[in-house]
C-alpha positions as CSV (number, residue, x, y, z in Angstrom):
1,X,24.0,25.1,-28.4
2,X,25.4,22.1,-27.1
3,X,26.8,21.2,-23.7
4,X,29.2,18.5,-22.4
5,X,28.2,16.2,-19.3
6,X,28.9,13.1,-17.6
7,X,25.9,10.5,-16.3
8,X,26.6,9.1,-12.6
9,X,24.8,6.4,-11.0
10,X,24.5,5.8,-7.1
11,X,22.8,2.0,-6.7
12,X,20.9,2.9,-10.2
13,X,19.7,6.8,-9.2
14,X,21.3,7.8,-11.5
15,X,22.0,11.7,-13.0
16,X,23.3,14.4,-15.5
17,X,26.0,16.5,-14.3
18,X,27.6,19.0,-16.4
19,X,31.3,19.0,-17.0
20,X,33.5,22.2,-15.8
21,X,32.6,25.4,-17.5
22,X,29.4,24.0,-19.0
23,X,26.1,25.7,-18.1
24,X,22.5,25.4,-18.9
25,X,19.7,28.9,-19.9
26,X,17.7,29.3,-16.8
27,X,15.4,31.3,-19.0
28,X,12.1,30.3,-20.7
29,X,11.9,27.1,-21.4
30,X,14.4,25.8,-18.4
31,X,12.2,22.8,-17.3
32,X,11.4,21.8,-20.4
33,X,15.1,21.3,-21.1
34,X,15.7,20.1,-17.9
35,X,12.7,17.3,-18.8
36,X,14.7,16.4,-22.4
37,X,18.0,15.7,-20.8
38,X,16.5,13.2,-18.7
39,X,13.9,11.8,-20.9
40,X,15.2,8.1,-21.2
41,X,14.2,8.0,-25.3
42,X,15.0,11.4,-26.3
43,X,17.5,12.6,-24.1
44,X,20.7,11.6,-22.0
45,X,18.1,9.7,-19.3
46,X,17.9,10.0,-15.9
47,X,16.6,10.7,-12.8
48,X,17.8,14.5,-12.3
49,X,20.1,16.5,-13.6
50,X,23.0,18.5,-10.9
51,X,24.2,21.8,-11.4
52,X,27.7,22.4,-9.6
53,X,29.6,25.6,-9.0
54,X,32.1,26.4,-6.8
55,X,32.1,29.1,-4.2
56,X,34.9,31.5,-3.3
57,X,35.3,30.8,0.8
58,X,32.8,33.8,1.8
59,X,29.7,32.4,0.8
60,X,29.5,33.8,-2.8
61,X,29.4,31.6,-5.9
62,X,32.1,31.9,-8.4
63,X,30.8,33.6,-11.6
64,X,31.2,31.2,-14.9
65,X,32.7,28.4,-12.7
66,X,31.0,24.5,-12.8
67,X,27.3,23.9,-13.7
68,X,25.7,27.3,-14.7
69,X,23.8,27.5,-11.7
70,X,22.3,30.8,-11.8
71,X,20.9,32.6,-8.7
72,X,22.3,31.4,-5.8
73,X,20.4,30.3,-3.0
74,X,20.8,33.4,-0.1
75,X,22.3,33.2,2.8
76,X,25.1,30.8,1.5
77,X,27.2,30.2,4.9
78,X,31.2,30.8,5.0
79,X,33.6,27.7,4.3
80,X,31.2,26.2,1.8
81,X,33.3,24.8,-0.9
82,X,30.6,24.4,-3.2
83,X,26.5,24.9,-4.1
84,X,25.1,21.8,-5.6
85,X,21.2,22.1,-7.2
86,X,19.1,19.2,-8.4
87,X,16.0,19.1,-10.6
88,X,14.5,16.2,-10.9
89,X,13.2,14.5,-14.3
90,X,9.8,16.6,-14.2
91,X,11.8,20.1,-14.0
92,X,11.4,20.5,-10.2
93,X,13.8,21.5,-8.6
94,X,14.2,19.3,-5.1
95,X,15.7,20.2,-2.1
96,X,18.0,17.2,-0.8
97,X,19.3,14.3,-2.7
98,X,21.8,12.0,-1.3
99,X,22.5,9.6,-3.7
100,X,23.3,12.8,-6.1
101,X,25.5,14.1,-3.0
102,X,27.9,11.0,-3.2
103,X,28.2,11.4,-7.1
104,X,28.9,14.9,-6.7
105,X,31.8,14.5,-3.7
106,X,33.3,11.7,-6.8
107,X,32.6,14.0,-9.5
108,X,34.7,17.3,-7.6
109,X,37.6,14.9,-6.8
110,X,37.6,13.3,-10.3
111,X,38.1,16.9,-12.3
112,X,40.2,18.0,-10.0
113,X,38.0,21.1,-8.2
114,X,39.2,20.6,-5.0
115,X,41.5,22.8,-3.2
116,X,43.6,20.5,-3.0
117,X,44.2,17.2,-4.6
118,X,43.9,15.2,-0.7
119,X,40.6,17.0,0.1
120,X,38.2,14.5,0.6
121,X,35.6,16.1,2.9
122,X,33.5,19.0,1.2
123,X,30.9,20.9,2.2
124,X,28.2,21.7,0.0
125,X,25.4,23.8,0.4
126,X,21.5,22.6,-0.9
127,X,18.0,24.1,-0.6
128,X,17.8,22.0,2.3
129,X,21.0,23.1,4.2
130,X,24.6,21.8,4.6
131,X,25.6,18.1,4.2
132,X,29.3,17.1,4.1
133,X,30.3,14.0,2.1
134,X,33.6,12.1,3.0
135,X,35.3,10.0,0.3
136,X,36.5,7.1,1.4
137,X,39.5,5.3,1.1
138,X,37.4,1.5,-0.6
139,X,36.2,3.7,-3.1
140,X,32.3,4.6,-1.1
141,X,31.6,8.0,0.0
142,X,29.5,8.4,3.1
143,X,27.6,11.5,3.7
144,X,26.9,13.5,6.9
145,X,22.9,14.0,6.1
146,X,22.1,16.3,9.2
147,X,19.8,15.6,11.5
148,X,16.2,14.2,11.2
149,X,13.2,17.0,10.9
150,X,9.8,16.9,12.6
151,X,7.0,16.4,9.6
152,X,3.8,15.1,10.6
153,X,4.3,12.6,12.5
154,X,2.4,9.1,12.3
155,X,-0.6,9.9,10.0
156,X,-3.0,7.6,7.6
157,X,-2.9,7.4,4.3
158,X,-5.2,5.9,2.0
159,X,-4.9,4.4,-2.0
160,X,-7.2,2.1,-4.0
161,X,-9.1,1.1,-1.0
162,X,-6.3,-0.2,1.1
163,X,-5.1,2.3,4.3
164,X,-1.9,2.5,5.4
165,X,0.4,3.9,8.4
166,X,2.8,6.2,7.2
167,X,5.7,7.4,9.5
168,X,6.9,11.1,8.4
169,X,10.5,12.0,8.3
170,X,12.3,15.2,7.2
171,X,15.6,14.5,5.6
172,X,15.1,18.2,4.2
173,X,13.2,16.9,2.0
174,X,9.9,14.6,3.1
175,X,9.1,11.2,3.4
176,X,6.4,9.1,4.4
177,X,7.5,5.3,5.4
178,X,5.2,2.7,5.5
179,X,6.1,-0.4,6.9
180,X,4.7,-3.7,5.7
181,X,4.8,-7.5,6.3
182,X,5.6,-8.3,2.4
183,X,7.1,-6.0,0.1
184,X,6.7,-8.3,-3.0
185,X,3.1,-7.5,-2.2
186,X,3.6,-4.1,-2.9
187,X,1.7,-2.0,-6.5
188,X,5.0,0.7,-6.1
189,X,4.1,2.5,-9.6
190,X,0.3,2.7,-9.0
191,X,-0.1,3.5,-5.1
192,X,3.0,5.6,-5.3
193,X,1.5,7.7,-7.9
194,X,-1.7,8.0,-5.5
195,X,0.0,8.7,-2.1
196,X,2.6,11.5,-3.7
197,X,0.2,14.0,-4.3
198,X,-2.3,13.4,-0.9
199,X,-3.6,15.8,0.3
200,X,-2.0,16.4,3.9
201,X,1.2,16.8,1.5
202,X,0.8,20.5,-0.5
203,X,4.9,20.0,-1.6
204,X,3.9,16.2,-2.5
205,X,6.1,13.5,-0.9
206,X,8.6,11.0,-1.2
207,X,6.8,8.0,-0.4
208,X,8.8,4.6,0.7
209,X,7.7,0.7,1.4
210,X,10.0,-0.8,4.0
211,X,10.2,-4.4,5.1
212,X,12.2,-4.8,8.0
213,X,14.2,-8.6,7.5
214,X,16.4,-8.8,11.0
215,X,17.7,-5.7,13.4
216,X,20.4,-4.8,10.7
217,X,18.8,-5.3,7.4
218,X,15.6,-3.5,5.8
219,X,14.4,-4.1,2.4
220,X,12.8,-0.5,1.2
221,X,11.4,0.5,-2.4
222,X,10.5,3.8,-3.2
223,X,8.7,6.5,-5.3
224,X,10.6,9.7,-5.4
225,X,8.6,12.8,-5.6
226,X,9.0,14.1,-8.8
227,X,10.7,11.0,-10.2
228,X,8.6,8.1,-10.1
229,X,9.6,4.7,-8.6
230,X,13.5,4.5,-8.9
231,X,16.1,2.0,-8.1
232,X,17.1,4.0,-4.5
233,X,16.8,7.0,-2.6
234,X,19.6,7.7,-0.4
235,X,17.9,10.7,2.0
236,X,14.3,7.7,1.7
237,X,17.1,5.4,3.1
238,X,18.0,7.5,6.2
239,X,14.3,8.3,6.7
240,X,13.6,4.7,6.8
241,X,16.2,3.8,9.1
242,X,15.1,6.5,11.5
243,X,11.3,6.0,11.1
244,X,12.3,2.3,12.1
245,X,14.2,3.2,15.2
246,X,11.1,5.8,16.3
247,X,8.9,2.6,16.3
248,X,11.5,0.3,17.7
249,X,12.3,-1.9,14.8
250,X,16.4,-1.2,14.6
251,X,18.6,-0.2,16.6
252,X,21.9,2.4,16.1
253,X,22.7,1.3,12.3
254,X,21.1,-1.1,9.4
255,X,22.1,-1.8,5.5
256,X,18.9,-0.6,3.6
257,X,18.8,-3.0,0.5
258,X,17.4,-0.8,-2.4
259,X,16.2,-2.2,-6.0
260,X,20.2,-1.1,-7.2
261,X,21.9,-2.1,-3.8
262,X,22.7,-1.6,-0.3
263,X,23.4,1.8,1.3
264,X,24.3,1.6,5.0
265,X,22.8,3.9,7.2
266,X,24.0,5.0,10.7
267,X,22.2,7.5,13.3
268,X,23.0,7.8,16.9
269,X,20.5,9.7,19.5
270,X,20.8,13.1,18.8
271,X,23.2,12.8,15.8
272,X,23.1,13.1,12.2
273,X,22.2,10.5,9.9
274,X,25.5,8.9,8.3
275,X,24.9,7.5,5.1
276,X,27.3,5.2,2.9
277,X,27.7,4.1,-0.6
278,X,29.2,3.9,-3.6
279,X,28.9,6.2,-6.9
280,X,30.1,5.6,-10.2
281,X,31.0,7.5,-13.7
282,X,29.2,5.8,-16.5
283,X,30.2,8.1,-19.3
284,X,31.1,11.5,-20.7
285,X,29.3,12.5,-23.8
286,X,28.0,16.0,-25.6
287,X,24.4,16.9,-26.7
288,X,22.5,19.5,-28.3
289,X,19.7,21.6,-26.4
């Protein structure tokens, strides 16, 4: 069989979705196919593939609609316009992405899956819970992330001999932020790998490097759980910002500047983390699976 998609990019995270009507087998074999589509020689390539499909107003998803996305998570609230699942390129499935949210809120408005053609708030439903992104009129979408989670605090972590301190943040999903003097100093790929899979983390961890340059600006590289080291990480950038303001680095807001670009990131006491950025189309195309 083959399906159609399109590949979207926020700052270089970059993703499969598949086009209206499309669906994938959630049978034998699903990660595995899951793992081709985004295998960068052999496939589309890409971080993670989305599944989209619309839901009917009272919770429930509507059968044969966008994305094939199989059993619904339970529980689905009323007024969610739409369930949105992500696997990333091992065949997990994750939680939370943001940087997937943004190109999904561009992705409903450019097929026209909206109630309306001047909707530009939706509300979709993740693993994780709600998040709401709001296109805006330059072209960026920002996204209401929720707010910040208890994890595990302030905890030490250890790879190749060198010991770090690692702020924990829940953006649904977890992080661990380690801040540091020089981020050019930094082995991403090779203590990445190592502090992923410690073991105070069972679910294994997004793990992020953070430099903070000035009050309003943090340099931040990441390795996404699942994913490797990738160009950004939008729910890595709101955990950085809000590990930096628990430690009294930033204040209200900052632009994280990620390997693919800036997202800017905005969380008041006792509010949700707002998160802006662009999100792009780079093509349509068809493949086999």
């Amino acid at each position: 069989m083959s399906i159609k998609f399109s590949k979207w990019t926020g700052l270089g995270n970059d993703f499969v979705l598949l086009e209206p009507g499309e669906s994938l087998d959630f049978g034998s074999g699903f990660e595995q196919r899951i793992i081709k589509l985004c295998d960068r020689r052999f496939g589309i390539g890409a971080d993670g593939v989305v599944l989209v499909t619309p839901m009917d107003g009272e919770g429930c998803l509507v059968l044969n609609g966008v994305g094939g996305a199989g059993p619904a998570s339970k529980a689905v609230a009323n007024g969610v316009d739409f369930e949105m699942r992500i696997f990333n390129a091992d065949g997990s499935e994750a939680a939370m992405c943001g940087n997937a949210t943004r190109c999904v809120a561009k992705f409903i408005r450019s097929r026209g899956l909206a109630k309306s053609e001047d909707t530009k708030v939706f509300n979709l439903h993740t693993k994780s819970g709600l998040v709401r992104p709001t296109l805006l009129d330059d072209g960026r979408v920002c996204v209401d992330m929720g707010h910040p989670r208890t994890f595990l605090g302030s905890i030490k972590l250890t790879a190749d001999c060198y010991d770090f301190t690692a702020e924990t943040v829940s953006m649904g999903n977890p992080h661990a932020v380690i801040f540091v003097d020089d981020i050019e100093k930094i082995q991403l790929e090779k203590w990445g790998s190592i502090l992923e899979v410690d073991r105070q983390f069972p679910d294994r961890c997004n793990i992020e490097f953070a430099q903070v340059i000035s009050p309003t600006q943090i340099r931040m590289r990441v390795w996404e759980r699942g994913c490797g080291v990738t160009m950004a990480c939008g729910t890595g950038s709101c955990a950085t910002l809000v590990a930096a303001q628990r430690t009294g680095r930033v204040g209200v807001e900052a632009d994280v500047v990620l390997d693919g670009g800036v997202l800017h990131i905005k969380h008041e006491e006792d509010g949700p983390v707002l998160m802006t950025g662009p999100a792009e189309e780079v093509f349509k195309g068809e493949i086999s699976i």
